[in-house]
ZAVOBA-496422 format. One record per residue: x, y, z of N, C-alpha, C, O, CB in turn; residue number from 1; residue in three letters. Coordinates in pm, 1 decimal. Glycine has a CB too. Example, Ala and Ser with C-alpha at 12.3 -4.5 7.8 and 13.67 -1.06 7.14 Angstrom:
2
<r n_x="1319.0" n_y="-569.0" n_z="780.0" ca_x="1230.0" ca_y="-450.0" ca_z="780.0" c_x="1320.0" c_y="-330.0" c_z="780.0" o_x="1423.6" o_y="-331.9" o_z="846.5" cb_x="1130.8" cb_y="-447.3" cb_z="904.6" i="1" aa="ALA"/>
<r n_x="1285.0" n_y="-225.0" n_z="708.0" ca_x="1367.0" ca_y="-106.0" ca_z="714.0" c_x="1290.0" c_y="3.0" c_z="787.0" o_x="1340.9" o_y="113.8" o_z="803.9" cb_x="1408.4" cb_y="-59.8" cb_z="572.5" i="2" aa="SER"/>
***
This chain:
87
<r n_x="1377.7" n_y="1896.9" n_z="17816.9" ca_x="1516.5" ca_y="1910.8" ca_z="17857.2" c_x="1605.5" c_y="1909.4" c_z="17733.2" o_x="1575.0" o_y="1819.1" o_z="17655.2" cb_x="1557.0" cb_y="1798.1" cb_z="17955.6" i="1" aa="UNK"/>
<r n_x="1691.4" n_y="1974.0" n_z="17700.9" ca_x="1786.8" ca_y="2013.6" ca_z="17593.1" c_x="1883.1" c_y="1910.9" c_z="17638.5" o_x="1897.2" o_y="1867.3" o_z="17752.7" cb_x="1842.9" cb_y="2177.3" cb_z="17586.7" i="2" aa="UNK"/>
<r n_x="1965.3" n_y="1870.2" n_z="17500.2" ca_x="2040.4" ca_y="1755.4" ca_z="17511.1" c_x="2209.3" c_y="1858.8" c_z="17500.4" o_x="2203.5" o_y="1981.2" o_z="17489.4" cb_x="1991.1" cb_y="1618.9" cb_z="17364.8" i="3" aa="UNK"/>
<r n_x="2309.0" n_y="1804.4" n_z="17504.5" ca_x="2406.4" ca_y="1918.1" ca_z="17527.8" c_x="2477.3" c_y="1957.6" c_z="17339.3" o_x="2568.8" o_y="2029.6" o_z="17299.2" cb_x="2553.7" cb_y="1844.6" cb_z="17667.4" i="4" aa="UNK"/>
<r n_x="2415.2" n_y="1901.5" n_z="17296.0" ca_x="2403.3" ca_y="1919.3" ca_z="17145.1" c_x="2322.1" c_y="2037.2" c_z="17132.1" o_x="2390.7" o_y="2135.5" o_z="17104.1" cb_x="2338.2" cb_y="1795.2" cb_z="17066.3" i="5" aa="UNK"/>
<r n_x="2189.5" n_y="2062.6" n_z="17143.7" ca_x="2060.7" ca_y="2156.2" ca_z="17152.2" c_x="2161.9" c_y="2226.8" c_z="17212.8" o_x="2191.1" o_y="2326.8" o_z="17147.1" cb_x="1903.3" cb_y="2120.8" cb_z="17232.6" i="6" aa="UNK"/>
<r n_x="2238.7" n_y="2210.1" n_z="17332.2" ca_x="2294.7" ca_y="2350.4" ca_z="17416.9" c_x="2364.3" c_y="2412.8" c_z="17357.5" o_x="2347.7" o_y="2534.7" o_z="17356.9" cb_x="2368.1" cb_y="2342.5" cb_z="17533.7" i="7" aa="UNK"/>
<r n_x="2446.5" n_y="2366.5" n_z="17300.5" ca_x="2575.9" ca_y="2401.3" ca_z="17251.5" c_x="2504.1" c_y="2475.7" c_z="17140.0" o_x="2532.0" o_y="2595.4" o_z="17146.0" cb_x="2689.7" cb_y="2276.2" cb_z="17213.2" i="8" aa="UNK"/>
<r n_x="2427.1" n_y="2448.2" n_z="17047.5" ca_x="2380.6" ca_y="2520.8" ca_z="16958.1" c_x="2310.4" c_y="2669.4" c_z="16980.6" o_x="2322.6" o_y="2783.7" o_z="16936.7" cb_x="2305.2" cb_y="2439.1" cb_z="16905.7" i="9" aa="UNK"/>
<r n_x="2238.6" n_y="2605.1" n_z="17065.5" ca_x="2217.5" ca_y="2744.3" ca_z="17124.3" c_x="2251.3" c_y="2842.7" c_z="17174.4" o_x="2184.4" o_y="2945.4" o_z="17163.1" cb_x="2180.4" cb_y="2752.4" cb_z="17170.0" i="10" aa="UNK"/>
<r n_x="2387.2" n_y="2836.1" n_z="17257.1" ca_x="2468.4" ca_y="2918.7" ca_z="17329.1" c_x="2548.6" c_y="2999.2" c_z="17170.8" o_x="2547.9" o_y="3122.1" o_z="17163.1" cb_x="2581.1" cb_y="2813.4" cb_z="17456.0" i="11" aa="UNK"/>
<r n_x="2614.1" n_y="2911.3" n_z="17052.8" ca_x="2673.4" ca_y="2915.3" ca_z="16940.3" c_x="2539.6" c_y="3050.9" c_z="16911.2" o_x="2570.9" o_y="3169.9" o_z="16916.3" cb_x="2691.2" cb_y="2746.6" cb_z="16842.3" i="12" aa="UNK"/>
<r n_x="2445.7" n_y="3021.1" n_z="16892.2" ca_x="2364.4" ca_y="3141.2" ca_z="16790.8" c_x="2338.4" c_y="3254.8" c_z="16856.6" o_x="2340.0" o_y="3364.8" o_z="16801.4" cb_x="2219.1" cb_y="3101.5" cb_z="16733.3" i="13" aa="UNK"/>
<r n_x="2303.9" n_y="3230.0" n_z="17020.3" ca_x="2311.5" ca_y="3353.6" ca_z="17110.5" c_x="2394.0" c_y="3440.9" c_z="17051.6" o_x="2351.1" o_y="3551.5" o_z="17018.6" cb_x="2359.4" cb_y="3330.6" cb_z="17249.2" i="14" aa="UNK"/>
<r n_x="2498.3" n_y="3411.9" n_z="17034.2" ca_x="2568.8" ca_y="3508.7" ca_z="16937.5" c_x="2532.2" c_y="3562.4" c_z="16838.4" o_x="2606.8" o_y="3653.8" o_z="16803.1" cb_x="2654.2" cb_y="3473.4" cb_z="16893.5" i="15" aa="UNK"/>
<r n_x="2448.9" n_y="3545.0" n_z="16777.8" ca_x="2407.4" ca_y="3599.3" ca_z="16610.4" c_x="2284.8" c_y="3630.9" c_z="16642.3" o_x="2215.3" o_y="3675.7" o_z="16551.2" cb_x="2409.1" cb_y="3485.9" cb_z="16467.0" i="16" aa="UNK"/>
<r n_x="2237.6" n_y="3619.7" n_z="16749.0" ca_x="2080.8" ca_y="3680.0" ca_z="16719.5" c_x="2013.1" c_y="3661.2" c_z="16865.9" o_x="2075.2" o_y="3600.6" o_z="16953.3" cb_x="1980.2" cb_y="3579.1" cb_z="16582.7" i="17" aa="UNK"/>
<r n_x="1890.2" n_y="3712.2" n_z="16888.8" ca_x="1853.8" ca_y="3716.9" ca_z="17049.1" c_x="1745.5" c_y="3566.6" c_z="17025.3" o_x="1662.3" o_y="3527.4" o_z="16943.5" cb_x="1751.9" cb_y="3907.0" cb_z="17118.0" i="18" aa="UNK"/>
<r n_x="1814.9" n_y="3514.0" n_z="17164.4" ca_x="1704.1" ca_y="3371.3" ca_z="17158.5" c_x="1576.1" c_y="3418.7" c_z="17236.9" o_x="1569.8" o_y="3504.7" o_z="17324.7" cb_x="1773.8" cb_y="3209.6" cb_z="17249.7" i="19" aa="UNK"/>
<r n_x="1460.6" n_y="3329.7" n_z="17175.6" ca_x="1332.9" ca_y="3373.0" ca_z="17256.6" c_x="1345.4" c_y="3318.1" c_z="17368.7" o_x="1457.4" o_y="3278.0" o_z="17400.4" cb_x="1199.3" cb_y="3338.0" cb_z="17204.2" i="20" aa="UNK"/>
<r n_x="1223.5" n_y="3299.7" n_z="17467.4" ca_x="1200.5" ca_y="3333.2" ca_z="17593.0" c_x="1235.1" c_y="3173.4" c_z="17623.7" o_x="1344.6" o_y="3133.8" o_z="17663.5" cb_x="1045.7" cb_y="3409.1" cb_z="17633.1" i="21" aa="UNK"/>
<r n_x="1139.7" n_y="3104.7" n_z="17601.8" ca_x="1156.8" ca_y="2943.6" ca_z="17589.8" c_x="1306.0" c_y="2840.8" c_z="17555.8" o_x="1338.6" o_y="2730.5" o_z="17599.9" cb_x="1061.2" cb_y="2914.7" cb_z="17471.5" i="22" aa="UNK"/>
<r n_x="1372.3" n_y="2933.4" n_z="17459.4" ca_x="1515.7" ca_y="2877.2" ca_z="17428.7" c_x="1627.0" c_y="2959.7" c_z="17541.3" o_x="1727.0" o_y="2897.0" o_z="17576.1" cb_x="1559.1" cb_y="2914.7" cb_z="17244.8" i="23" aa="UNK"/>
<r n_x="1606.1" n_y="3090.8" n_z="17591.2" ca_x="1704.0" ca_y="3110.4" ca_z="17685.9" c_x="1671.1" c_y="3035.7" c_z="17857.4" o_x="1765.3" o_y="3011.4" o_z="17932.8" cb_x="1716.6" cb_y="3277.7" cb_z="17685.9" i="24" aa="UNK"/>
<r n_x="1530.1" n_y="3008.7" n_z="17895.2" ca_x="1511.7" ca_y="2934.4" ca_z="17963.0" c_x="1535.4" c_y="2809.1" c_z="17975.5" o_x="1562.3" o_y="2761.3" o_z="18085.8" cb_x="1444.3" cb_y="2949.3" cb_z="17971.1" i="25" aa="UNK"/>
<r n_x="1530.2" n_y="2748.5" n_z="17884.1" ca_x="1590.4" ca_y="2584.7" ca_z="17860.2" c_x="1719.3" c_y="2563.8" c_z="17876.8" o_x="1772.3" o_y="2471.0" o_z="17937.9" cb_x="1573.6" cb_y="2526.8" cb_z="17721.9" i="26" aa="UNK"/>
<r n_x="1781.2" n_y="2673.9" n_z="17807.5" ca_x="1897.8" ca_y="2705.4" ca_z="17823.7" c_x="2001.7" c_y="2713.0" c_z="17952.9" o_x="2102.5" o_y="2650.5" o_z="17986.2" cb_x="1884.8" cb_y="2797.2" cb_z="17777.0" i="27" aa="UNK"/>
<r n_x="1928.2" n_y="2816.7" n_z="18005.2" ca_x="2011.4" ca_y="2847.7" ca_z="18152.5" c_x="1971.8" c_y="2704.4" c_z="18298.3" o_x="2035.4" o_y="2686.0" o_z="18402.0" cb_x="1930.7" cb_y="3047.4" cb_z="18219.6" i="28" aa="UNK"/>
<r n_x="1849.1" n_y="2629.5" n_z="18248.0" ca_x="1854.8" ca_y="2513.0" ca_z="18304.7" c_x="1965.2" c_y="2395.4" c_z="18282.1" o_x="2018.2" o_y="2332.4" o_z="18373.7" cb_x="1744.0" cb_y="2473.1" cb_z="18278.1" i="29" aa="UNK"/>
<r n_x="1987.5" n_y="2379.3" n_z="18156.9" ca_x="2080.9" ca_y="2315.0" ca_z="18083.8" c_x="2183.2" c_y="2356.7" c_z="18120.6" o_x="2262.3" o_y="2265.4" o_z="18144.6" cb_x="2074.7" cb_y="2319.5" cb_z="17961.4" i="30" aa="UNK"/>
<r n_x="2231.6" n_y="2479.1" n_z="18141.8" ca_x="2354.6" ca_y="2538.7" ca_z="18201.2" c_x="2430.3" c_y="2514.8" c_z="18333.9" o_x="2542.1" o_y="2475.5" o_z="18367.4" cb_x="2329.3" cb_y="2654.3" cb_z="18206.6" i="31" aa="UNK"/>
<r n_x="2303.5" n_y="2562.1" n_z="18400.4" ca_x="2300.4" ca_y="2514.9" ca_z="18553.8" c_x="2335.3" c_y="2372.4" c_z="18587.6" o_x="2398.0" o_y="2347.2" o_z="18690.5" cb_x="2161.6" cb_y="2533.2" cb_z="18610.5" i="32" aa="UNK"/>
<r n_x="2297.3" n_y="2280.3" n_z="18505.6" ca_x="2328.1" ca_y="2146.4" ca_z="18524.4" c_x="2417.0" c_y="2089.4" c_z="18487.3" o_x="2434.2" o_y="1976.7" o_z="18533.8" cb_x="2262.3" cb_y="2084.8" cb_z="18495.9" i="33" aa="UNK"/>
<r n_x="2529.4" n_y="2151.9" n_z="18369.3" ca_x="2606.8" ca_y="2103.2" ca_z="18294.5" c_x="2713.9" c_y="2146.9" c_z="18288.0" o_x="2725.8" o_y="2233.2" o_z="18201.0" cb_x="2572.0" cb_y="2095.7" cb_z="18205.5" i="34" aa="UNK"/>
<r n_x="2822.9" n_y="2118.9" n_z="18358.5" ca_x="2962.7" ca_y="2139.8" ca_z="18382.2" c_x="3025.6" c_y="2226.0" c_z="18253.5" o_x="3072.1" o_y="2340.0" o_z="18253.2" cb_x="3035.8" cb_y="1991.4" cb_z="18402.7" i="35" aa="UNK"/>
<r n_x="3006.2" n_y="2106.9" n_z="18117.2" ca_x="3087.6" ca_y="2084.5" ca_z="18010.9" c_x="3027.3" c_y="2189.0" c_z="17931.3" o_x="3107.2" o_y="2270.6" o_z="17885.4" cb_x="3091.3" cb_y="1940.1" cb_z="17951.9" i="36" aa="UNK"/>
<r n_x="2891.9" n_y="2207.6" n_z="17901.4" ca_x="2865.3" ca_y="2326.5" ca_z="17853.2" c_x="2833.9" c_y="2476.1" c_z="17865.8" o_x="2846.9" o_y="2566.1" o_z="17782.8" cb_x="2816.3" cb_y="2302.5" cb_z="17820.4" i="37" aa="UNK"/>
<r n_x="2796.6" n_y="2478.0" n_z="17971.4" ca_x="2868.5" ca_y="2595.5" ca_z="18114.4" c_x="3034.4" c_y="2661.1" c_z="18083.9" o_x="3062.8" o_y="2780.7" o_z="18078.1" cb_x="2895.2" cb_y="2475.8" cb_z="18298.2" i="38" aa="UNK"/>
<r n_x="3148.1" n_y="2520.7" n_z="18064.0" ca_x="3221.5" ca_y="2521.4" ca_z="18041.7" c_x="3244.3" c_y="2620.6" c_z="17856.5" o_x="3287.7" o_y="2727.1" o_z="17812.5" cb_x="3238.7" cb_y="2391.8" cb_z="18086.7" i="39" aa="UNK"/>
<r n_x="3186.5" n_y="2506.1" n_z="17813.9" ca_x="3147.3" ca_y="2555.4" ca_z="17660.2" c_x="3130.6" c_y="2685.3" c_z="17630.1" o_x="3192.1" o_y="2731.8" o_z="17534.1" cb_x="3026.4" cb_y="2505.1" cb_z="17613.9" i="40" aa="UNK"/>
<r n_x="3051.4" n_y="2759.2" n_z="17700.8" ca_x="2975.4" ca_y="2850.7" ca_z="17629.4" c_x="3062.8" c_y="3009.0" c_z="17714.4" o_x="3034.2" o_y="3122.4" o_z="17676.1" cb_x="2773.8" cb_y="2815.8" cb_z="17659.6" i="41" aa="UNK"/>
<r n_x="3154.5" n_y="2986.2" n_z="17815.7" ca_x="3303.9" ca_y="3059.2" ca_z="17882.1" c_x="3373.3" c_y="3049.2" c_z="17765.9" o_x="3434.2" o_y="3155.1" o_z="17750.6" cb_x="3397.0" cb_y="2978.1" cb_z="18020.9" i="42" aa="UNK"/>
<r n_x="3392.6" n_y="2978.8" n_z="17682.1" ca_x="3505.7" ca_y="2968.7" ca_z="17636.2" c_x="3453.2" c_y="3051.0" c_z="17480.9" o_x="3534.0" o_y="3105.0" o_z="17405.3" cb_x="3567.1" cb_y="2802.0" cb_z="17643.0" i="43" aa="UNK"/>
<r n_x="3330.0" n_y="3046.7" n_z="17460.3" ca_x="3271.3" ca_y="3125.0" ca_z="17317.4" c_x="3287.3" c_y="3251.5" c_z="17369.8" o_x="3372.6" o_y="3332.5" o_z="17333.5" cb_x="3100.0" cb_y="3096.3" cb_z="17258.5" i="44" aa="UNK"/>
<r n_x="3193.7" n_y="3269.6" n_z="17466.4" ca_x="3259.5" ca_y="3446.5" ca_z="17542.5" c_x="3387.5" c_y="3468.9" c_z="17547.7" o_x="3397.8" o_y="3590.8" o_z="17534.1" cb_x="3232.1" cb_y="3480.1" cb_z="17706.3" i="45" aa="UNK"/>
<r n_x="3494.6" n_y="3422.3" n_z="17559.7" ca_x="3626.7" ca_y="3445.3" ca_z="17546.6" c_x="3660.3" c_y="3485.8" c_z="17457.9" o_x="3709.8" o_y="3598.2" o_z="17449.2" cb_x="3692.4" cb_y="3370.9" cb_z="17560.4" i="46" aa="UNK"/>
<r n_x="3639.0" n_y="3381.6" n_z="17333.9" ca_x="3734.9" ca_y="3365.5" ca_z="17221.2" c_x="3601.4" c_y="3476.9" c_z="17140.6" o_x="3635.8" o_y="3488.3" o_z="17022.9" cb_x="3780.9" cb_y="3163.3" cb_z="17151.1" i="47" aa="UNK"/>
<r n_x="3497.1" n_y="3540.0" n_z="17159.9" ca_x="3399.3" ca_y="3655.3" ca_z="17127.1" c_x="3510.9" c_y="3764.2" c_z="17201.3" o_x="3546.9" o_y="3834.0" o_z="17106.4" cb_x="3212.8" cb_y="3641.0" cb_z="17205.4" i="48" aa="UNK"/>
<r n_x="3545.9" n_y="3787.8" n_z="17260.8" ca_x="3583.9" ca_y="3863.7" ca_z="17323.6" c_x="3686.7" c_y="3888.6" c_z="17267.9" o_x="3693.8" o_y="4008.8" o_z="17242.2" cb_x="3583.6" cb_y="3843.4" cb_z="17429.4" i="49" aa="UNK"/>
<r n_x="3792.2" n_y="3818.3" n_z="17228.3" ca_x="3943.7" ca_y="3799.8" ca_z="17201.7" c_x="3931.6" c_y="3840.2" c_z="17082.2" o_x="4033.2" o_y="3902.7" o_z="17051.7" cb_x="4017.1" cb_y="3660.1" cb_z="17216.9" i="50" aa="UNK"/>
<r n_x="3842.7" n_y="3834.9" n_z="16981.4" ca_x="3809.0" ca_y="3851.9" ca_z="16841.4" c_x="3793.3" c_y="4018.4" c_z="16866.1" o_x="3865.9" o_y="4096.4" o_z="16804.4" cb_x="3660.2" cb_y="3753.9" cb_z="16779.7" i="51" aa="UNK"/>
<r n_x="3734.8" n_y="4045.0" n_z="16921.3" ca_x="3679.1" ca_y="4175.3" ca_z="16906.1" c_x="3745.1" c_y="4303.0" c_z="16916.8" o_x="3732.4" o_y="4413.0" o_z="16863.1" cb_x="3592.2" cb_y="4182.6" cb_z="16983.2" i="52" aa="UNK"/>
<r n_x="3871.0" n_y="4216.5" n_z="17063.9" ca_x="4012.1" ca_y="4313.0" ca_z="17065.6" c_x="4106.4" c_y="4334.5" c_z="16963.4" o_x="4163.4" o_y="4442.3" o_z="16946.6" cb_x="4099.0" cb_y="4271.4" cb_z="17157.0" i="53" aa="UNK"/>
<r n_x="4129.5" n_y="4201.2" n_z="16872.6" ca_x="4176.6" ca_y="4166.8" ca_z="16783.6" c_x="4130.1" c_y="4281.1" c_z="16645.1" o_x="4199.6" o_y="4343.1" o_z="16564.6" cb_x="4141.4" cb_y="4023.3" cb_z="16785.9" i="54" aa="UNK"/>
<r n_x="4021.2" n_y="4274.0" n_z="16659.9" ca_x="3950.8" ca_y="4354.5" ca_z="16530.8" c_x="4010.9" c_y="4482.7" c_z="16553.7" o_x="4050.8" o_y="4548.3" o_z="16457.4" cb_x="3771.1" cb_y="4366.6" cb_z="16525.8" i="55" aa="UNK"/>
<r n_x="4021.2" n_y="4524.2" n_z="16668.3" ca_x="4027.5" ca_y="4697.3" ca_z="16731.2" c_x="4209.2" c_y="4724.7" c_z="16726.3" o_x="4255.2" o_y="4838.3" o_z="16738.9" cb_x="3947.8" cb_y="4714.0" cb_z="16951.9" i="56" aa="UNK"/>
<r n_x="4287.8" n_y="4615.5" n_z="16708.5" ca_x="4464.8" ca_y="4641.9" ca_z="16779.9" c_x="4464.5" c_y="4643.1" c_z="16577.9" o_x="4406.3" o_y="4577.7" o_z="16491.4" cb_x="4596.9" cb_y="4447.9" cb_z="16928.4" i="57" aa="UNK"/>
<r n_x="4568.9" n_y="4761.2" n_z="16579.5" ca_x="4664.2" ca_y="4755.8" ca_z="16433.0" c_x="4749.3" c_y="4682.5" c_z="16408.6" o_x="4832.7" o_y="4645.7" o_z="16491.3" cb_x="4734.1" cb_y="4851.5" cb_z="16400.9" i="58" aa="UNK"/>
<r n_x="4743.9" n_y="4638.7" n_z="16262.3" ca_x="4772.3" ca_y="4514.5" ca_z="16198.3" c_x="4945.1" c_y="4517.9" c_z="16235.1" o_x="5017.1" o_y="4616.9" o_z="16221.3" cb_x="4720.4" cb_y="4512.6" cb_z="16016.5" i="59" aa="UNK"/>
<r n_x="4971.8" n_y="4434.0" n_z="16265.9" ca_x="5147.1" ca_y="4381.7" ca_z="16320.5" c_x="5169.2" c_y="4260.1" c_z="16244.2" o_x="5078.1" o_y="4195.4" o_z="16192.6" cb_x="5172.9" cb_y="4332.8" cb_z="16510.2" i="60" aa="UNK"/>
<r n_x="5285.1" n_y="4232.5" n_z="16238.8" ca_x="5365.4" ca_y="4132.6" ca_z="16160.0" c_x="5400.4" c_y="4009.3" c_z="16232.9" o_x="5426.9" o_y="3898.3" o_z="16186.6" cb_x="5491.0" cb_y="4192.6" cb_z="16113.2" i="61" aa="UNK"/>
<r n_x="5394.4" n_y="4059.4" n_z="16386.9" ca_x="5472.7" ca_y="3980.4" ca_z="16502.8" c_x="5326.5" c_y="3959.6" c_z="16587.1" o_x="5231.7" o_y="4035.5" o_z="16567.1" cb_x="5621.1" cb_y="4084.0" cb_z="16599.9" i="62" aa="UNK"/>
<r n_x="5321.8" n_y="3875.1" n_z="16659.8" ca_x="5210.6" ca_y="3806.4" ca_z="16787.3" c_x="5208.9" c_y="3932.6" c_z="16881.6" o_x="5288.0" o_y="4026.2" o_z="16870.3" cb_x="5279.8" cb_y="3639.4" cb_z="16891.2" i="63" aa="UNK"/>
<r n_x="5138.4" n_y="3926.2" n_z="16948.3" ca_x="5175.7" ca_y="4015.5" ca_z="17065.6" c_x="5172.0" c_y="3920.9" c_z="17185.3" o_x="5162.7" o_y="3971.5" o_z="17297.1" cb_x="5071.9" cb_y="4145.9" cb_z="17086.2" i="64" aa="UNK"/>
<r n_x="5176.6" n_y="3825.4" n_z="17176.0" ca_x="5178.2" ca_y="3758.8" ca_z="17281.4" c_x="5327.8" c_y="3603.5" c_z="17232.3" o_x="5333.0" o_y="3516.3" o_z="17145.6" cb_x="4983.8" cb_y="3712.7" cb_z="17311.1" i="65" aa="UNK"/>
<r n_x="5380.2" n_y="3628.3" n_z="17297.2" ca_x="5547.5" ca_y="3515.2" ca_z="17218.1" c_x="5439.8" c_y="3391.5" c_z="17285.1" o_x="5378.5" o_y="3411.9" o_z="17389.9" cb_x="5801.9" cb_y="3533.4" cb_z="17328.4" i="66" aa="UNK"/>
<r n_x="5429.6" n_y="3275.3" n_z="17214.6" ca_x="5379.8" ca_y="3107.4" ca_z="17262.4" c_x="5551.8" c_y="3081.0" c_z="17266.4" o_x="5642.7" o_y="3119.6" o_z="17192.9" cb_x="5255.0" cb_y="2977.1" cb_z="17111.3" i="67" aa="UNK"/>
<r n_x="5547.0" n_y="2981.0" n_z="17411.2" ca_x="5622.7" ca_y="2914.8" ca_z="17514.7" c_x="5662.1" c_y="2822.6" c_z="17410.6" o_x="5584.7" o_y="2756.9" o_z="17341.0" cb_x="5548.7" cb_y="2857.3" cb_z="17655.3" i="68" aa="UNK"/>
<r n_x="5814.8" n_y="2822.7" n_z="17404.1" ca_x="5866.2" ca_y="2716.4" ca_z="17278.6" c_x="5814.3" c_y="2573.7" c_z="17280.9" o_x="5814.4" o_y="2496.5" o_z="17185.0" cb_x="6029.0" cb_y="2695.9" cb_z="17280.9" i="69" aa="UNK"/>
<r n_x="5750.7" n_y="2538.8" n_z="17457.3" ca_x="5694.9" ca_y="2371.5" ca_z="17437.7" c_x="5556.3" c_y="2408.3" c_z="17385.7" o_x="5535.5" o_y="2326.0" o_z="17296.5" cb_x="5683.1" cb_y="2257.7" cb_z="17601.8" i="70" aa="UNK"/>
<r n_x="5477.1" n_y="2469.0" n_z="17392.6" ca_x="5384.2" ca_y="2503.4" ca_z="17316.7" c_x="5380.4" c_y="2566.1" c_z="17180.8" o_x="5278.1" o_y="2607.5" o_z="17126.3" cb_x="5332.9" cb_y="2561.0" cb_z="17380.1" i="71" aa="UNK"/>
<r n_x="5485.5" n_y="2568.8" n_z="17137.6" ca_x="5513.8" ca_y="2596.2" ca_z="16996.5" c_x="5541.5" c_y="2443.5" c_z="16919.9" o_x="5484.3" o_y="2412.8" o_z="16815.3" cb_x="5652.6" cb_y="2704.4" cb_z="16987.4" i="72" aa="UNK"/>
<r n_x="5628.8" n_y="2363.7" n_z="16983.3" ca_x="5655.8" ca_y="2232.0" ca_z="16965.3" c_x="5550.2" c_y="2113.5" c_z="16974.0" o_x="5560.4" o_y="2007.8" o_z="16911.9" cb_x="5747.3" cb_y="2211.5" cb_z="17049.9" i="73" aa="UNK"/>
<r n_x="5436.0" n_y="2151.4" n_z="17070.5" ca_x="5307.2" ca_y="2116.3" ca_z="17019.6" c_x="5259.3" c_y="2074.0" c_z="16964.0" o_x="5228.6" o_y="1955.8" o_z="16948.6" cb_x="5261.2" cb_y="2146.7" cb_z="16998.7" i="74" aa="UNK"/>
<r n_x="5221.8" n_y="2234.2" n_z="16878.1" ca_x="5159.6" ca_y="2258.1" ca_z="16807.8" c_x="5236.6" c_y="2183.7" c_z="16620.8" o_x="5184.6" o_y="2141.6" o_z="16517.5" cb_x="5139.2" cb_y="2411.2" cb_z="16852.6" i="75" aa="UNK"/>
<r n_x="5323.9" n_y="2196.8" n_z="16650.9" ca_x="5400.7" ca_y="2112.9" ca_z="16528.7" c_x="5403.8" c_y="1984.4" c_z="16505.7" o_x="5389.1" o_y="1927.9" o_z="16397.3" cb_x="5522.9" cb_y="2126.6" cb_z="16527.8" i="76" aa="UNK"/>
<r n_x="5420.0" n_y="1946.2" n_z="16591.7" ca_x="5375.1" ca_y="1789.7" ca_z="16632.5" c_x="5230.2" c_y="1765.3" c_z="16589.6" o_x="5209.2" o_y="1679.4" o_z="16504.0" cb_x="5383.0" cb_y="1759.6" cb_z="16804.7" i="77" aa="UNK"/>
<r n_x="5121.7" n_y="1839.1" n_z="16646.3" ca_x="4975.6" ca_y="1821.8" ca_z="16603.4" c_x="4991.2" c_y="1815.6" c_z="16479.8" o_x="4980.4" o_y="1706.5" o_z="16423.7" cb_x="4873.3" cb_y="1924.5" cb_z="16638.9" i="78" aa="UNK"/>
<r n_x="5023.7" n_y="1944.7" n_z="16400.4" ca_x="5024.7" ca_y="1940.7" ca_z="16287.1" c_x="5098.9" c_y="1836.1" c_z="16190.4" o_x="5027.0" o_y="1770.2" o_z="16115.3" cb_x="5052.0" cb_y="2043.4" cb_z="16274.0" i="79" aa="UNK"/>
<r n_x="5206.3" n_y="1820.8" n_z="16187.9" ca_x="5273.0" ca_y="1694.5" ca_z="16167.4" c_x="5222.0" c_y="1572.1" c_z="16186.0" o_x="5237.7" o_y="1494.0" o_z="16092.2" cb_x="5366.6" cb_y="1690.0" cb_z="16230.9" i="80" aa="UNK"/>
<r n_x="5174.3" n_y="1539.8" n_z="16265.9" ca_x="5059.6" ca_y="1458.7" ca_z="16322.8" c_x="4952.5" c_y="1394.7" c_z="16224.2" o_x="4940.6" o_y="1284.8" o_z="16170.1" cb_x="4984.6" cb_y="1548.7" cb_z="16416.3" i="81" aa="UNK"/>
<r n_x="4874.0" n_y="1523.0" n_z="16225.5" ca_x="4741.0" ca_y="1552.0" ca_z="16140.9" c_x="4799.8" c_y="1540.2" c_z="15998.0" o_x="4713.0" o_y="1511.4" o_z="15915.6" cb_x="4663.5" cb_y="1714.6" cb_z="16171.0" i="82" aa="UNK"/>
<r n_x="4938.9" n_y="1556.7" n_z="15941.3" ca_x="4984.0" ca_y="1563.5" ca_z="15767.6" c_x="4954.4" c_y="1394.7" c_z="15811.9" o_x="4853.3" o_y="1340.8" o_z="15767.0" cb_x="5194.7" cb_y="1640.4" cb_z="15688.2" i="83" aa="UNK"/>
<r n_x="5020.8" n_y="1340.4" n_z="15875.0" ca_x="5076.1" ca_y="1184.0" ca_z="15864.4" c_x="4914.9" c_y="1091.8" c_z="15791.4" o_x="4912.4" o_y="1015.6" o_z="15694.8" cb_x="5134.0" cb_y="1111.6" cb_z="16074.5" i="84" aa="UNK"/>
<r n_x="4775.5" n_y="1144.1" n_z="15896.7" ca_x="4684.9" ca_y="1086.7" ca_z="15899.1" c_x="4631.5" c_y="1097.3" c_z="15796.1" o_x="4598.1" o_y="995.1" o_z="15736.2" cb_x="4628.0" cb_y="1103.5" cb_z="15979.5" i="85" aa="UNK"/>
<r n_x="4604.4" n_y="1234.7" n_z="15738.1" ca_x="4558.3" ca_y="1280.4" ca_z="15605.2" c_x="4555.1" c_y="1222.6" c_z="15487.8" o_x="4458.7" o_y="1209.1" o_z="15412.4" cb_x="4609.9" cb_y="1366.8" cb_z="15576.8" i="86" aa="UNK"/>
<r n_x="4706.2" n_y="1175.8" n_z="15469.6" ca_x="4773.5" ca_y="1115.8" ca_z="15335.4" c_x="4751.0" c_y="974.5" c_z="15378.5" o_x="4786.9" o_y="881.5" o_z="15306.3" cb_x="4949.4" cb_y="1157.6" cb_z="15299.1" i="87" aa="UNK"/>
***
């Protein structure tokens, strides 16, 4: 049984290369059982996905998508945040 460490790794390299027979089977058991990395490995297909559109749209200066000023405020805060801890 794969621990959700092993999963996560594995779902991560699926990407870079074809897993053998034994690691995609372990795998999709591990999957089946596991909310969080089930969860996990939606969200690598996404952000695989999002990359790829990204690669294909011409280079712009501006977002194409405007972030919601409380989600801009956030994100400043995190960051601000993260300076405080650093130093």
């Amino acid at each position: 049984m794969l621990t959700c460490k092993d999963a996560t790794r594995l779902v991560s390299e699926s990407q870079e290369r074809n897993l053998g027979f034994r690691e995609r089977w372990a795998l999709r058991v591990h999957l089946w059982m596991c909310d969080n990395c089930r969860r996990f490995e939606r969200q690598i297909r996404l952000l695989r996905q999002a990359m790829r559109i990204m690669a294909h749209r011409p280079n712009s200066e501006s977002p194409a998508v405007e972030l919601p000023a409380e989600a801009r405020e956030r994100i400043r805060q995190a960051i601000a945040e993260r300076d405080r801890h650093s130093h």
